[in-house]
C-alpha positions in Angstrom: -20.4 22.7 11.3 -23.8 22.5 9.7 -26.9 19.7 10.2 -26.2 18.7 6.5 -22.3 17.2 7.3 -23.7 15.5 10.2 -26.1 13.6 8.1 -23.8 11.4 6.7 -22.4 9.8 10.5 -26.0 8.8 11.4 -27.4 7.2 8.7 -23.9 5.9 7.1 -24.4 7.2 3.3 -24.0 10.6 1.9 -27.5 11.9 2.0 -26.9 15.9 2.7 -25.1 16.8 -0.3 -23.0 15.5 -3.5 -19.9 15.6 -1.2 -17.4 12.6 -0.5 -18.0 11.5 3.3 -14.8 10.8 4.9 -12.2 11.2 2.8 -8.9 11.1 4.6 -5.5 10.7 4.8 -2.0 11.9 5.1 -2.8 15.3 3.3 -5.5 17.6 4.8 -9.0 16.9 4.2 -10.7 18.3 0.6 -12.7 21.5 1.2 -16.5 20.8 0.5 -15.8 24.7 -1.0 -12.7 26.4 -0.6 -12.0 26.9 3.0 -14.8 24.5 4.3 -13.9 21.2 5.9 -15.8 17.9 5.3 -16.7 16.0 8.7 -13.7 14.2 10.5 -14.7 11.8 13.4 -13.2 15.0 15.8 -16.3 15.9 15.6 -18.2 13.2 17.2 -19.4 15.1 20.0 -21.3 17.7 18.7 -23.0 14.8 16.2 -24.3 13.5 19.3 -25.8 17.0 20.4 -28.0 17.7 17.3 -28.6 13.9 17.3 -32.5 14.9 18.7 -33.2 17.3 15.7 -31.6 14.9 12.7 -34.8 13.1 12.1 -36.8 16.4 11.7 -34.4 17.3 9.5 -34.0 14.2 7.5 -38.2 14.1 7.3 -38.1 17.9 5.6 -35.4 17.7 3.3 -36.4 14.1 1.7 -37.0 15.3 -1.2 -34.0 17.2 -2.3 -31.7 14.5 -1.0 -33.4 11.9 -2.9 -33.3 14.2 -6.0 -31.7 12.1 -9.2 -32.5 11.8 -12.9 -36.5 12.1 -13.6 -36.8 11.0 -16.7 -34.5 9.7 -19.6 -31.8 11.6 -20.4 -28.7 11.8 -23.4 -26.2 13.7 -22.3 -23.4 14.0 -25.2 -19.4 15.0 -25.1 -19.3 16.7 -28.1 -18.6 17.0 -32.1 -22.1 14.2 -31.5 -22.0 13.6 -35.7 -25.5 13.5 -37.0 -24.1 10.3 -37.9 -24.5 8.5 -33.9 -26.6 5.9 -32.8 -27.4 8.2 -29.5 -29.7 10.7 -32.0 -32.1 7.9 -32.9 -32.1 6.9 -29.5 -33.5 10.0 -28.7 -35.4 10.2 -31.0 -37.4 6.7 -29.6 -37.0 7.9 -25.8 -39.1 10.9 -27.3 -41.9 8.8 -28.4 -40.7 8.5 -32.0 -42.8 9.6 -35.3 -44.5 12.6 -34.7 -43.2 13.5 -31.1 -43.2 16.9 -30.4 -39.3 18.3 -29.6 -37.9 21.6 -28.7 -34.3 22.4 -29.9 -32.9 25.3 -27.4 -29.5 26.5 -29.7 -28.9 29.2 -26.8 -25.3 28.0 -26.2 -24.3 28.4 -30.1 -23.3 31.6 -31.5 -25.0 31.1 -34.5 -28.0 29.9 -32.1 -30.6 30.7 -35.7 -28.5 28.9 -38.3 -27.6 25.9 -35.8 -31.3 25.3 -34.1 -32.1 25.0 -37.9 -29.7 22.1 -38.9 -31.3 20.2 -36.3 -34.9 20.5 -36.3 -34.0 19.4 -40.6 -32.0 16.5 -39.1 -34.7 15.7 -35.7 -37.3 15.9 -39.1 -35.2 12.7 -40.6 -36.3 11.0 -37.7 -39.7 11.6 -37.6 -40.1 14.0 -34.6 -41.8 17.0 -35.0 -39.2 19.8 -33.6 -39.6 23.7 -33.2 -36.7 25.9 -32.2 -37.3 27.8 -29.0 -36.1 31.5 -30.1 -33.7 32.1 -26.4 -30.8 33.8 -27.3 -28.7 36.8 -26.0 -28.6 40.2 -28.1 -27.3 43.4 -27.1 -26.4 42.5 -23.8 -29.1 40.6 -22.7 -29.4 37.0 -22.1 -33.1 36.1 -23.3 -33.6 39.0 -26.1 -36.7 37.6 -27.5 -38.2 37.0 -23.6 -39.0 33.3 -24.7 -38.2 32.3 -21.2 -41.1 34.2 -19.9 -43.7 33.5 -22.6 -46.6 31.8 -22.1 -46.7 30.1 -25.6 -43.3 28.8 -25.1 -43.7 27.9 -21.7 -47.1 25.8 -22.4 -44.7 24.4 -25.5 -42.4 23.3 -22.8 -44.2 21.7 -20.4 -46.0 19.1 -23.5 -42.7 18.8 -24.9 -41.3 14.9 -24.9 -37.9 16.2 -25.6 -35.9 19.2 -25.4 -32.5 19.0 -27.0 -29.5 21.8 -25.5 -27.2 22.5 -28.4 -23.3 23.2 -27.8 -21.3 26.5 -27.6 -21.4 28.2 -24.5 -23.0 27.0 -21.0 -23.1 30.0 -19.6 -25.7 31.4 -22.4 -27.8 28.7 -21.0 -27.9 29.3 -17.5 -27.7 33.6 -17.8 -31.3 32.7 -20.0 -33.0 30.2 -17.9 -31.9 30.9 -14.5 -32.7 34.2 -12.4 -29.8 35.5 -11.2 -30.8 34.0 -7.2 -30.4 30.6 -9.4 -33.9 30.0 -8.8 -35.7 28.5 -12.8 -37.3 30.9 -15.0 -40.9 29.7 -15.8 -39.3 27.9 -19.6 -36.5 26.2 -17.2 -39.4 24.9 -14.7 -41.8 24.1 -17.8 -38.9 21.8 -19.3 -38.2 20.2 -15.7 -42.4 19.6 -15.4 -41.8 17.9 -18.8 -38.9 15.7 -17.8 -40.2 14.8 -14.6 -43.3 13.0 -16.6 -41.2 11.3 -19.0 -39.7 13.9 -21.3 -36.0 13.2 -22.4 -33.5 15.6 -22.3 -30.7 15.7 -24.3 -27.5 18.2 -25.2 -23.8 17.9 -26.4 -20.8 20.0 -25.3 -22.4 22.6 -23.3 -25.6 20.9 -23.4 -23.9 18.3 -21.2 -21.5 20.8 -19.3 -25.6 22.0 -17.8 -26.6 18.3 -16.3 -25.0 18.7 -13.3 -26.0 20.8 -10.5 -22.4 22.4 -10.7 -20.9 22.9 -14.0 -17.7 24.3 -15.7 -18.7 28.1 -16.6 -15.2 29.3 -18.1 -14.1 25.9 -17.5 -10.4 26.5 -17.1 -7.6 24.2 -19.1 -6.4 21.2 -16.8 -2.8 22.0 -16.4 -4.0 25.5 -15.4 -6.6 24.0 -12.7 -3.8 21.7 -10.9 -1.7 24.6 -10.3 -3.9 27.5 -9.3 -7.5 25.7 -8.5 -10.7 27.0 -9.8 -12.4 30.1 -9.3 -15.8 29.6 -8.3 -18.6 32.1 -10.4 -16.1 32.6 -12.7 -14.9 28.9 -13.7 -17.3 27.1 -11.8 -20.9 27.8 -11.5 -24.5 26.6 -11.1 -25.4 23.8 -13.7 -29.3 23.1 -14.5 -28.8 19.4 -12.4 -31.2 17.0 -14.4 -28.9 14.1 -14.0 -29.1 15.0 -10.2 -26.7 16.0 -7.5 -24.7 12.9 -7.2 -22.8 13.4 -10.5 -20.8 16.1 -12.0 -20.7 16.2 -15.6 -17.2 17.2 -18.1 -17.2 16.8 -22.3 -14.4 16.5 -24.5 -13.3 14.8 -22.0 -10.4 12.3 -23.5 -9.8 14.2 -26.6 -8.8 17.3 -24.2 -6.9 15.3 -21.4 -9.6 17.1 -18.9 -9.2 14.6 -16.1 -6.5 16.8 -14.9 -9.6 19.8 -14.5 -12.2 17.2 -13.3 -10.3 16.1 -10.2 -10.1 19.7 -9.2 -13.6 20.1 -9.8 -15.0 17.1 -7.5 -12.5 18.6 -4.7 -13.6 22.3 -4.8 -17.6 21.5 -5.5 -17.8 18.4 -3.2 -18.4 15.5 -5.6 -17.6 12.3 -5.1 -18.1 11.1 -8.6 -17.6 12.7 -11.9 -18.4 11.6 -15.7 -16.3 12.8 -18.4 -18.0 12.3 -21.8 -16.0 11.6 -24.5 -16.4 13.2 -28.2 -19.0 11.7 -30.3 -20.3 9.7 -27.3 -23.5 10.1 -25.1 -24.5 8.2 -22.1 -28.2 7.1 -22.2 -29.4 7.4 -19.1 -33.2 5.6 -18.5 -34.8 4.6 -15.7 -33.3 7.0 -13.5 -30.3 4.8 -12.8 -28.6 2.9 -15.1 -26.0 5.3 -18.3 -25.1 2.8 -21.5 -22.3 4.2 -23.6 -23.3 4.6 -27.0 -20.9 5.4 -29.3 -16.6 5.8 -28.1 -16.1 6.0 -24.3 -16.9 7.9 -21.0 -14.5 8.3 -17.8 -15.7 7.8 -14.2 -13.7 9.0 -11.2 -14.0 8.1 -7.8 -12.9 10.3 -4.8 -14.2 7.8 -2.6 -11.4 6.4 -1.3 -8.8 9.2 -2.2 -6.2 11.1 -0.3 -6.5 14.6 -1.1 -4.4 17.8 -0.4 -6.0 20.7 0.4 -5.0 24.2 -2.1 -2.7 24.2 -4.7 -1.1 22.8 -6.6 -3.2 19.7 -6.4 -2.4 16.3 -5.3 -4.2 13.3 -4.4 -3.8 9.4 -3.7 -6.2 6.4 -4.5 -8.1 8.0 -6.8 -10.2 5.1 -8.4 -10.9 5.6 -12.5 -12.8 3.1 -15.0 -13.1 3.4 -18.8 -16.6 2.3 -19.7 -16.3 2.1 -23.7 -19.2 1.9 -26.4 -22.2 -0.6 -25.3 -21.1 -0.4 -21.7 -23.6 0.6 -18.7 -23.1 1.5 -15.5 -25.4 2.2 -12.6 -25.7 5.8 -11.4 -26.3 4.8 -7.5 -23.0 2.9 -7.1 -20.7 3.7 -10.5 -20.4 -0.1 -10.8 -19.7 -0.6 -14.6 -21.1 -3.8 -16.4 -19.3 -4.6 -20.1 -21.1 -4.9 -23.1 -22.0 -8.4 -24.1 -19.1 -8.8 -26.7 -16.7 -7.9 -24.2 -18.1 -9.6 -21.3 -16.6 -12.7 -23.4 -13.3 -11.4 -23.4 -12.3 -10.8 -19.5 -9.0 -10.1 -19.0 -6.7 -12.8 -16.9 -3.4 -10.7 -15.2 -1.5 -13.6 -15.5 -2.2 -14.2 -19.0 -1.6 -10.5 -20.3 -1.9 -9.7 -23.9 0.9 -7.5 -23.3 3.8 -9.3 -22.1 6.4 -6.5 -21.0 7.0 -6.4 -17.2 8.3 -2.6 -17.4 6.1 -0.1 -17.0 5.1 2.3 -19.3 5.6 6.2 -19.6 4.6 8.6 -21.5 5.9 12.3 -21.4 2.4 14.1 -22.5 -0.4 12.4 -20.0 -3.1 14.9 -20.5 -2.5 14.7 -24.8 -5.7 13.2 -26.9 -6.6 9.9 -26.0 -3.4 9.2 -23.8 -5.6 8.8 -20.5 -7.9 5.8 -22.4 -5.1 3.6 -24.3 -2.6 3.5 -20.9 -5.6 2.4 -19.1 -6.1 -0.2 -21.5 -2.3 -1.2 -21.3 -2.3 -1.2 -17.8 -4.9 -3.9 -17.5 -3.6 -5.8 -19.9 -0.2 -6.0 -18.9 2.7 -8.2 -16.5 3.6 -4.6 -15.7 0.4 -3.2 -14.5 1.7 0.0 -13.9 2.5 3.4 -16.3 3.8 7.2 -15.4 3.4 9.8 -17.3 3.9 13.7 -16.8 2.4 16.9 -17.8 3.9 20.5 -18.4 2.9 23.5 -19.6 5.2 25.5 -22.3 7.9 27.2 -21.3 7.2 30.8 -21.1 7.7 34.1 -19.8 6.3 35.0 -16.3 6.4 32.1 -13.0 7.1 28.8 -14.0 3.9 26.6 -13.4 4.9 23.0 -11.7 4.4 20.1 -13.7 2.3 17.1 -12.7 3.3 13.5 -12.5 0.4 10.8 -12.9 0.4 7.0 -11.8 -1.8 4.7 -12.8 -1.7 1.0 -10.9 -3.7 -1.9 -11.4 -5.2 -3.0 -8.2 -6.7 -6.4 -6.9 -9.6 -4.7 -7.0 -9.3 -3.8 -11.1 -11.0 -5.5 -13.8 -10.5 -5.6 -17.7 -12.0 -6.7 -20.6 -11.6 -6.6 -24.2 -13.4 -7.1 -27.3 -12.3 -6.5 -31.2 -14.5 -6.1 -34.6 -17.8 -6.3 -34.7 -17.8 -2.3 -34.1 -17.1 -3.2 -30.0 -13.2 -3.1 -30.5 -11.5 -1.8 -27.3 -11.3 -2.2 -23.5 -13.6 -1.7 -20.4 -11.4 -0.8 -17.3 -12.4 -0.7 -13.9 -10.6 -0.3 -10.9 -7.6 1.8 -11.5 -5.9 3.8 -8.9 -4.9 7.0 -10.1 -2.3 9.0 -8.2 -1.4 12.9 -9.2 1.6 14.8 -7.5 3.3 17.9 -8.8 7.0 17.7 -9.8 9.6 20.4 -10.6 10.2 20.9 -14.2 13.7 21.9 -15.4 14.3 25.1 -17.0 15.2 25.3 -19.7 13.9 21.6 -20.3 16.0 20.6 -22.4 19.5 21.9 -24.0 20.8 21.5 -27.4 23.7 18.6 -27.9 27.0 20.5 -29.2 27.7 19.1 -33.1 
């Protein structure tokens, strides 16, 4: 066992890594990375040896542990209509009229066509935007060598925003990272920027990139239950301006991808994760608190979760929260604070809006918007409490398990609710998620004899 997992016993907080500290149970303890174990209190003993060398430690790696958002940041879920509230906020956390922004369109296929469209639409807002030409051609990931050049570069670094279109994230990282992950000297330029007050913004990929680990062929979420994820292949280094405390998923509700994000934060060692929904960004400013602008996001907590070790996954006590449009929540604890409009409207549990004692089900868990509107039922019921599965379609070749999901209002859960005004819809927090994986029969079902 290494210096960094003993970190956590001495000074009582996960300092060493993005890792959960102590998460245990009846299952086996979640792998850091496949294979690894997190600390267990077995290992008190040899704590106590390397007690004398901690502080040394501690003193030379201050920097990285503290590392966290630098400057502002809009990180985006996807389909982010021209249309949003979130571009004009960029466009103020830039500096507004005249503000000199870089669009990097890397990720897009069309990277010439779509950096285009937005430098015209960054121009309705006043900013003065260029396109950075970094694109793969014939094979190679930065064709033109704009990550290298010294115009670009000087560009960067007196930047006050740099915008990350979508597409694909792994365009991204092959152009700005060397391949020992270490920041080409665009990729350092745009971190100098940030890091005096730059904001840095991106949608779809351009938010898969925030997080110091990312989704690189992110898998679907049925397939990431059963078989796990693949690291380099489905998992891979991120460009981490949002810091190492957070991992970052898009498309998040639309695509049912909690079902790949609690996989993730196993495998990579996360205890919290933000899943951006379409056409919604989180703001993130002062290096600490997110608002919502625009639909929702979904925070999980593996804090208190039981998790099994390999596949297919399972876990207990996972805690989730819906934080919808207006909402913030601080980065340092994940504690969610409701808009003003729905801070009016706090939920009572014995006063439900929804009446019905039993609890609800629903046979497609992981389908569009499922997740969001049976959190909102559950905190608003008698019944506090829905099921729900997920399958994949019968076909030929093994049979993958299906996946039962549980979600349970707690004492600890809390609910709001707020309609018109363009706040309609529910914060949540609180929720205890529980994930198991269940036999399906086969064939599922059989036709009725006329």
């Amino acid at each position: 066992m290494g210096i960094a997992e003993l970190l956590p016993t001495v000074f009582g907080r996960n300092l060493a890594s993005p890792a959960k500290a102590g998460v245990h149970g009846s299952f086996a303890t979640a792998p850091r990375n496949r294979g690894q174990k997190l600390w267990t209190p077995a290992f008190a003993g040899e704590a106590v040896r390397v007690a004398a060398v901690i502080f040394a430690v501690f003193v030379v790696s201050l920097p990285a542990l503290a590392a966290g958002p630098k400057g502002p940041l809009v990180i985006a879920g996807g389909e982010f209509s021209f249309a949003n509230p979130g571009w004009k906020r960029f466009a103020e956390l830039a500096g507004g009229a005249g503000a000199p922004v870089l669009i990097i369109p890397t990720a897009s296929g069309t990277p010439e066509a779509t950096g285009k469209r937005h430098v015209e639409h960054l121009a309705s807002l006043g900013l003065r935007a260029e396109v950075v030409p970094l694109w793969a051609k014939d094979g190679k990931a930065d064709a033109t060598g704009a990550a290298t050049d010294p115009a670009w570069v000087a560009k960067a670094r007196a930047a006050k925003g740099i915008w990350f279109v979508g597409g694909d994230q792994a365009r991204i990282t092959d152009a700005l990272l060397k391949p020992d992950d270490s920041p080409t000297p665009l990729l350092a330029a745009i971190r100098e920027a940030h890091a005096a007050g730059a904001v840095v913004g991106g949608s779809s990929a351009g938010a898969a990139i925030m997080s110091a680990r990312m989704f690189k062929e992110g898998p679907e979420p049925l397939d990431a239950l059963s078989k796990g994820l693949e690291a380099g292949r489905e998992t891979d280094t991120g460009l981490g301006f949002i810091g190492d405390g957070w991992f970052v998923d898009q498309h998040f509700l639309a695509r049912g991808r909690i079902g790949r994000m609690v996989v993730a934060l196993r495998d990579l060692g996360y205890r919290r994760g933000v899943g951006v929904e379409e056409d919604t960004a989180i703001v993130v400013t002062a290096g600490r608190t997110a608002e919502v602008v625009g639909r929702a996001v979904l925070l999980v907590d593996m804090a208190t979760a039981k998790v099994g070790a390999g596949v297919p996954f399972r876990a207990e006590g996972v805690t989730v929260a819906l934080a919808s449009g207006g909402d913030r929540f601080d980065l340092e604890t994940g504690a969610v604070t409701p808009a003003e409009v729905r801070a009016k409207g706090p939920i009572d549990p014995a006063k439900p809006y929804l009446d019905s004692t039993k609890p609800f089900w629903t046979a497609d868990m992981l389908g569009p918007g499922v997740l969001s509107d049976l959190m909102g039922k559950v905190a608003d019921s008698r019944s506090g409490l829905a099921r729900g599965i997920a399958f994949a379609e019968p076909g030929e070749g093994p049979t993958q398990p299906g996946f039962e999901f549980t979600l349970t209002r707690t004492p600890e859960s809390r609910g709001w609710y707020a309609s018109g005004g363009g706040a309609t819809g529910y914060t949540v927090t609180g929720l205890r998620l529980d994930i198991r994986p269940v036999a399906m029969a086969r064939p599922l079902y059989t036709p009725l004899a006329p």
